[in-house]
C-alpha positions in Angstrom: 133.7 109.1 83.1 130.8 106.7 82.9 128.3 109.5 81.7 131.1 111.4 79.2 128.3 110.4 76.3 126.3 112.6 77.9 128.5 115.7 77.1 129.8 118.1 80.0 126.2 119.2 81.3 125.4 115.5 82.0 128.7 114.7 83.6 128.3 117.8 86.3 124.8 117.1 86.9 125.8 113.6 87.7 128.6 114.8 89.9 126.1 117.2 91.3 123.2 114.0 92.4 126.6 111.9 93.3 127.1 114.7 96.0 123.8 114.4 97.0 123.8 110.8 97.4 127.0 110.7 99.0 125.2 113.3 101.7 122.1 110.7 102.3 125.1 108.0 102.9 126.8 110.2 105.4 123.5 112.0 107.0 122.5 107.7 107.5 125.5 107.0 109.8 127.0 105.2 106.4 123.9 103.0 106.2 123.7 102.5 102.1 120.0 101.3 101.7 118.5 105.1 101.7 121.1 105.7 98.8 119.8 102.9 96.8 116.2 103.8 97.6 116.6 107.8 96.0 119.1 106.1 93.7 115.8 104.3 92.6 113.1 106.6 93.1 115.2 109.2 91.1 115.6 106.9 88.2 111.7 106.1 88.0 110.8 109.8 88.3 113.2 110.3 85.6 112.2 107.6 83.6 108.4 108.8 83.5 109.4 112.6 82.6 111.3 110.8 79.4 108.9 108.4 78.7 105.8 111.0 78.9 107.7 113.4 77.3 108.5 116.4 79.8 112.3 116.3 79.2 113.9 115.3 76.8 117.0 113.1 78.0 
């Protein structure tokens, strides 16, 4: 419910990289510091398509 500002489309493609994380977690025999690395890297790749202006988010 943390993303419901970002309208239905936001909440399932959160659910969506959730899953994906939760995969990394289990893949890394529960190991949570691979999670926070694509947590991370996801953010800044995200943050660079905003701020340069390839999606709008």
């Amino acid at each position: 419910m943390g993303h419901f500002y970002q309208g239905i489309v936001g909440m399932v493609g959160t659910g969506l990289i959730a899953v994906g994380f939760s995969a990394i977690y289990l893949m890394n025999r529960h190991n949570l510091w691979p999670c926070i690395l694509a947590h991370g890297l996801y953010n800044t790749v995200a943050f660079i398509l905003v701020f340069r202006g390839i999606i709008l988010h």
